[in-house]
N, C-alpha and C positions, 0 to 999 in steps of 0.2 A: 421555572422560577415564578415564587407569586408575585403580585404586586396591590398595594394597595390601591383607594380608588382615584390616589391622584396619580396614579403609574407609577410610583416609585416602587422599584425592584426591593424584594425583601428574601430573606432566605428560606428556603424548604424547610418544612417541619423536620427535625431529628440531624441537620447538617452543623456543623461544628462552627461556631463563630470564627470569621478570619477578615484580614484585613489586607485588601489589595490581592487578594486571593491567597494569601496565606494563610494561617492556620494559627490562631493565636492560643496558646497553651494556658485554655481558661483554668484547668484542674490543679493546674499549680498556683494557683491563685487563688480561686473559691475555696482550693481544700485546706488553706492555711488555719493551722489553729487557734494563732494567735486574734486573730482578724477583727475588729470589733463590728463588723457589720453582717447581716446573716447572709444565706449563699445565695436568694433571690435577688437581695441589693445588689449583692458583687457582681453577679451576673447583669444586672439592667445597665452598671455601671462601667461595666468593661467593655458591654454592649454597643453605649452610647460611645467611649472613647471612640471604639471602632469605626462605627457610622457615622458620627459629626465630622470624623476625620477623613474618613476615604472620601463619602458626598457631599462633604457642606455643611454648614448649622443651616444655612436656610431650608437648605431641600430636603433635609430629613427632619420626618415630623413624628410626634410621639407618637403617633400610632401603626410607624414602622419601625421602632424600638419595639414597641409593645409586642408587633407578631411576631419579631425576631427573638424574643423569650418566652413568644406562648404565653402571654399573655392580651387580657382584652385593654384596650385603651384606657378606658374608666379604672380598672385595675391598677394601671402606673401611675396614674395621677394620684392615687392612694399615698403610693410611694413620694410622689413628687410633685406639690401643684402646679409645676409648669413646664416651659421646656427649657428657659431660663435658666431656672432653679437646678435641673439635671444636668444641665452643663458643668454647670458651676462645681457640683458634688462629683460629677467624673471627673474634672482637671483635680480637684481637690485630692481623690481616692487613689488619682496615677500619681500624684505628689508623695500623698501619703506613704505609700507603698512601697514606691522608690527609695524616699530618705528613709524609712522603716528600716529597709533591707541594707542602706549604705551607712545609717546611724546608730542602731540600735549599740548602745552601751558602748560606744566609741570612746569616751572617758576614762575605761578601763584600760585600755592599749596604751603603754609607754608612749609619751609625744612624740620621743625621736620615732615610733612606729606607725606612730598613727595614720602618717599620709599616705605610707604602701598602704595599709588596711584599709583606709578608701579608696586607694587606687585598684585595691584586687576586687573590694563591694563592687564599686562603681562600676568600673568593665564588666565585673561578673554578671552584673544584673543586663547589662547591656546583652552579653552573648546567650543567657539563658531567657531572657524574655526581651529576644528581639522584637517581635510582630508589634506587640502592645507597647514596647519602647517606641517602636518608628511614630506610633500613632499617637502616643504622648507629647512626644517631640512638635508634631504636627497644631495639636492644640494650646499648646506654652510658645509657640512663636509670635515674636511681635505684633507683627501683620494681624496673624487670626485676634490674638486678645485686643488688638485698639479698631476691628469689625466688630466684635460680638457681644466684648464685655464692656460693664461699666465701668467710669474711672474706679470706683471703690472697689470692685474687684479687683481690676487691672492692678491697684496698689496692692491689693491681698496676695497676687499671687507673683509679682513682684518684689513685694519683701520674702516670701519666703526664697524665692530663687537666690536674692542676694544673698540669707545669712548663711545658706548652704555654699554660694561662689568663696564671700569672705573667708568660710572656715578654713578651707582650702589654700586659701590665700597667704592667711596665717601660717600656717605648715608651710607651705611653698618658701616661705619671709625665711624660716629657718635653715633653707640651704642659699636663696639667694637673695643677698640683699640688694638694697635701696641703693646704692651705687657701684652695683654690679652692671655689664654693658647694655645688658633687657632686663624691663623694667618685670618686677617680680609678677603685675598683676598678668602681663603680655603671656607669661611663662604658666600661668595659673588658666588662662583663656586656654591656650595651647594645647596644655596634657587635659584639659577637660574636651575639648573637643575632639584629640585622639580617642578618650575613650569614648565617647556618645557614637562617634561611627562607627565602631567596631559591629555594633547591630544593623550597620546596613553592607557591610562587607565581608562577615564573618558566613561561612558554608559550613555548617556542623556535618555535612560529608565532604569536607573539601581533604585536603592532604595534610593540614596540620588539626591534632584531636582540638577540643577545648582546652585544655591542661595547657598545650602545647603553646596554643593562642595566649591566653592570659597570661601565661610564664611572657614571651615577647612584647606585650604590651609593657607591661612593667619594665622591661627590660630598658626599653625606648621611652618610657614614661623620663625612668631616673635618668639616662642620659640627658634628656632636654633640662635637666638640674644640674649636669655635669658629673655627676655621682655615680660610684657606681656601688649598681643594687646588691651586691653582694656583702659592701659593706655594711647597707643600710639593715640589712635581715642579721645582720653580726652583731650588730647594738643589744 
C-alpha cells in the first residue's frame, strides 16, 4: 500500500476504486453517455466521494485523491482549486446522478404511476450502485454537512434534498391523506428509508436475484400506503 508523505494510505497503481473495501462500480458510471462531465472528472469525483467518506474531509488531502487517479497534485488543482471546492462538486455529482437516474422525464408517467416509478428508480439505484450509494449517504448526513460545509452550501444542498422529499410526498398525499391515522409526511420518511437501505442489506449473491429484491421492496413499499401494488400497476 503507498502512502503519501503525510502517511495517509492510498491505493496501488492499477487497483479498482472501493469503498470500505468494496468495490465501487466506477464503469457504470464513467461510461454513461449521457453524462456531462468527461471521464477524468467523474473519476476525481467518485474518487473524492469515496475517500472524504471512508477517511474524513480532514485527513484526506488532495494529493491523496490526486495519486488515487494517477494523477499529480498540481494536476487536480487544474480541475479544482481547492479541496473545498471538490467536495462540494462530488456531493453535487452523487446528487446529480441519483435524481438523474430516479428523475429523468418522470413527467411522462401517468401520476397515478408515478410513485411506483420512483419507487422501482429509487431502490434500483440503491441495489445496483450500492458501494457509492453508502458513501453518498455518508456525505449528505447532517452531522458531516453542519462539520464541513458552509451555511450557503448546507442550504444548496438542503434544498435540493427537500424538493426531491416533497415530490414524493405529493404522490404519497394521493393515497394517504391529511387525516388518515399517520401523518402522510411520516409514511413518505418511511418508504424512503426502506429504500436507501436496501444498499446496505442487499447480497447480490444472496438467495433472492435482484428482480426478486426489487419486486418485494415494492411489495412492502405499497403495503405501508395500505394498497395493494397490484392494483397500482392495473391503473
Amino acid at each position: 500500500m503507498k502512502r503519501t508523505r503525510t502517511g495517509a494510505r492510498v491505493p496501488a497503481d492499477g487497483l479498482a476504486l472501493s469503498y470500505l473495501g468494496d468495490i465501487v462500480d466506477e464503469g457504470a458510471i464513467i461510461g454513461q453517455p449521457d453524462s456531462p462531465a468527461g471521464r477524468m472528472r467523474i473519476r476525481i469525483l467518485l474518487t473524492a466521494i469515496a475517500l472524504f467518506a471512508e477517511r474524513g474531509y480532514e485527513t484526506c488531502s488532495m494529493r491523496t485523491i490526486a495519486s488515487a487517479v494517477d494523477l499529480r497534485a498540481p494536476t487536480l488543482y487544474n480541475y479544482y482549486p481547492s479541496k473545498e471546492a471538490l467536495l462540494v462538486a462530488a456531493v453535487d455529482f452523487g446528487m446529480d446522478h441519483f435524481f438523474g437516474y430516479v428523475l429523468k422525464d418522470i413527467e411522462q408517467t401517468p401520476r397515478g404511476e408515478r410513485l411506483l416509478e420512483i419507487a422501482r428508480r429509487h431502490a434500483s439505484y440503491k441495489l445496483r450502485h450500492q458501494i457509492i450509494a453508502r458513501a453518498n449517504d455518508r456525505l449528505i448526513d447532517p452531522q458531516f454537512l453542519k462539520l464541513f460545509f458552509s451555511e450557503q452550501d448546507r442550504a444548496h444542498f438542503g434544498q435540493r434534498l427537500d424538493r426531491y422529499r416533497y415530490t414524493i410526498h405529493d404522490l404519497v398525499a394521493d393515497f394517504v391523506g391529511d387525516h388518515d391515522r399517520v401523518d402522510p409526511m411520516f409514511v413518505t420518511l418511511a418508504i424512503m428509508n426502506q429504500w436507501d437501505r436496501a444498499a446496505y442489506w442487499f447480497n447480490p449473491d444472496g438467495r433472492r436475484t435482484f428482480d426478486e429484491t426489487l419486486e418485494q421492496i415494492l411489495v412492502l413499499t405499497f403495503r405501508l400506503l395500505n394498497v395493494d401494488l397490484a392494483k397500482v400497476k392495473g391503473r
